[in-house]
Backbone as numpy.savetxt, mean C-alpha at the origin, in Angstrom:
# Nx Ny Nz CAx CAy CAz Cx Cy Cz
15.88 -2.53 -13.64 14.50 -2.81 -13.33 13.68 -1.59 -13.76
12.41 -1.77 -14.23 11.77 -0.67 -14.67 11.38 -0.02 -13.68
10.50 1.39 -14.22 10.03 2.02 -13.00 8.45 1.54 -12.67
8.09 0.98 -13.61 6.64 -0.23 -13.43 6.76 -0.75 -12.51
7.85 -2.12 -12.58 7.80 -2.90 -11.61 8.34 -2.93 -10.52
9.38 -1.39 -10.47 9.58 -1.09 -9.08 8.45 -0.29 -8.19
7.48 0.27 -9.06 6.22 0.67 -8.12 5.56 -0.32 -7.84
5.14 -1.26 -8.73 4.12 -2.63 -7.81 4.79 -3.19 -6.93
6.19 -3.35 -6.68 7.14 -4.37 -5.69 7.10 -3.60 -4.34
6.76 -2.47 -4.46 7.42 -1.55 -3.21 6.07 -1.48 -2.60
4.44 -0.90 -3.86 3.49 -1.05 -3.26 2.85 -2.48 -2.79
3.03 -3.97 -3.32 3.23 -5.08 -2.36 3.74 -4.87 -1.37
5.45 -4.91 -1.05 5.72 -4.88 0.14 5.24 -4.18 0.96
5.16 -2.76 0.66 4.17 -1.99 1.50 2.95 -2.47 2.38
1.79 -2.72 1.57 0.64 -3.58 2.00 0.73 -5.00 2.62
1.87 -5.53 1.97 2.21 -7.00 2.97 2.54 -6.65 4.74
3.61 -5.11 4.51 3.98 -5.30 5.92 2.56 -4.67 7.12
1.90 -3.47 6.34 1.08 -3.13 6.47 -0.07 -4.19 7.63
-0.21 -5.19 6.28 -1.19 -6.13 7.26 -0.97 -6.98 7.97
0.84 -7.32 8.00 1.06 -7.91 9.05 1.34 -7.63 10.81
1.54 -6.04 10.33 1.63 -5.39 11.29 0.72 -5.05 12.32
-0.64 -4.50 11.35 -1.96 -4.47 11.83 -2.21 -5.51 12.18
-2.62 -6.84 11.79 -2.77 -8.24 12.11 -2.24 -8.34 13.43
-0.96 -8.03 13.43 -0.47 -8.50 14.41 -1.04 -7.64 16.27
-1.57 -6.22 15.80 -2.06 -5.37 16.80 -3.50 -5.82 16.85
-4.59 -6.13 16.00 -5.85 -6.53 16.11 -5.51 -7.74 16.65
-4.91 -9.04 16.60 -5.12 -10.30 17.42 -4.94 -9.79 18.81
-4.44 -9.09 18.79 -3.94 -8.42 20.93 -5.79 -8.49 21.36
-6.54 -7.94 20.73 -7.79 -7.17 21.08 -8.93 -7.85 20.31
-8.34 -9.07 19.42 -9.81 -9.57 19.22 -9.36 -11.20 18.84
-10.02 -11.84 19.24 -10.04 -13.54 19.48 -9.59 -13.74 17.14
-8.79 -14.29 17.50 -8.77 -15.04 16.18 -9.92 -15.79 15.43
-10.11 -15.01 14.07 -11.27 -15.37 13.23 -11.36 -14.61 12.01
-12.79 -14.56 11.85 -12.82 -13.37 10.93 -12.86 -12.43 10.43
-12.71 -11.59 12.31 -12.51 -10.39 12.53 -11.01 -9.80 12.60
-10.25 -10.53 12.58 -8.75 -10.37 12.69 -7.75 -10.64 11.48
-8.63 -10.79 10.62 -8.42 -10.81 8.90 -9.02 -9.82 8.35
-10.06 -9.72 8.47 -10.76 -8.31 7.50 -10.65 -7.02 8.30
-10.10 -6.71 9.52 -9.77 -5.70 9.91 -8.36 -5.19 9.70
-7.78 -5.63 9.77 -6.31 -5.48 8.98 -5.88 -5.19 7.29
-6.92 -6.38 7.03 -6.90 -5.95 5.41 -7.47 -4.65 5.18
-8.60 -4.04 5.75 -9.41 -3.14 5.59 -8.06 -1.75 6.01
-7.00 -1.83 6.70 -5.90 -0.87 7.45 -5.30 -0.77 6.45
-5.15 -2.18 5.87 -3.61 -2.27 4.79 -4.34 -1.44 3.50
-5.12 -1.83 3.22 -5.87 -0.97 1.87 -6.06 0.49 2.43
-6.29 0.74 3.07 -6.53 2.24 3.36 -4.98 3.22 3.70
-4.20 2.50 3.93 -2.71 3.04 4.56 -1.39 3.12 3.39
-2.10 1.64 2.75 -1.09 1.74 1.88 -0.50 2.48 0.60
0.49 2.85 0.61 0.25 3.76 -0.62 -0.03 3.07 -2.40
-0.95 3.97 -2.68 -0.93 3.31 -4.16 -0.41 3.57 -5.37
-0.31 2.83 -6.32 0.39 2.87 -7.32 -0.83 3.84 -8.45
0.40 5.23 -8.83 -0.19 6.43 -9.37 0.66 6.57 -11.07
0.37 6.31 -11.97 0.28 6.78 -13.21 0.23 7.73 -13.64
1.16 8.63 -14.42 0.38 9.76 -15.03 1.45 10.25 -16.23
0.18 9.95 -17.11 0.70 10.46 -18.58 1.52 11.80 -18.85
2.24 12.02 -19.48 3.05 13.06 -19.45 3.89 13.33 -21.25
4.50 14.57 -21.28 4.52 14.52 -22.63 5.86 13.93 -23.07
6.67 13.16 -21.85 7.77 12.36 -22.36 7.34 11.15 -22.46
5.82 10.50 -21.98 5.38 9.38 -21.54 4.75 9.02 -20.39
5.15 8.03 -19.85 4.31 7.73 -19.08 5.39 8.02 -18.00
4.78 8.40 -16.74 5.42 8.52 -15.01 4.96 7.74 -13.88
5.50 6.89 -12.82 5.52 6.00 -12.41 5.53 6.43 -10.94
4.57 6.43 -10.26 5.00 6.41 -8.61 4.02 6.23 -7.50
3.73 6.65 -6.22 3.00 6.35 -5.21 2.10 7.14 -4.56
1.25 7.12 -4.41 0.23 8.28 -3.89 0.08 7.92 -2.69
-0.12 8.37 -1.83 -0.72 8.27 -0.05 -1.28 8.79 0.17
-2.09 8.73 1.18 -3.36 9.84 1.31 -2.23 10.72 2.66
-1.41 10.09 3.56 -0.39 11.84 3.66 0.13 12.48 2.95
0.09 12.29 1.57 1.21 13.33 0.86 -0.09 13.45 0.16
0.28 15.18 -0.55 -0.48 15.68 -1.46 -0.20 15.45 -3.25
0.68 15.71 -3.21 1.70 14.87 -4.49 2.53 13.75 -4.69
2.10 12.66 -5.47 3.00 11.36 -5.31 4.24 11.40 -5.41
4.63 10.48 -4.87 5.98 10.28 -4.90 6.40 9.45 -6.12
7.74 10.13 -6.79 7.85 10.02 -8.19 8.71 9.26 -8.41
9.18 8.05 -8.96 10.11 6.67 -9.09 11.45 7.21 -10.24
């Protein structure tokens, strides 16, 4: 498997569990609607780590940025 599509698979799963998780703590505290969808999504985008690129002189490098780490994590 490449190192492409093992960074988008991991950053999906990431954000999937992300908002199900959150989802699942915002319904405790707010009535089901449309506040219990866009608050979670709004967690999962902000938490999740993203998929980081960076050109290099063998090519291209493949991995994850988070806003806890200062340097991505490299695939």
């Amino acid at each position: 498997m490449s190192p492409k599509i093992k960074v988008f698979l991991i950053y999906g799963v990431c954000f999937t569990v992300l908002f199900l998780v959150s989802r699942f703590f915002v319904t405790q505290f707010v009535e089901p609607g449309f506040l219990s969808t866009f608050i979670p999504l709004g967690i999962a985008m902000v938490l999740a780590p993203k998929p980081h690129i960076e050109e290099t002189e063998h090519g291209r490098e493949y991995g994850l940025k988070s806003i806890f780490l200062k340097k991505p994590f490299k695939l």
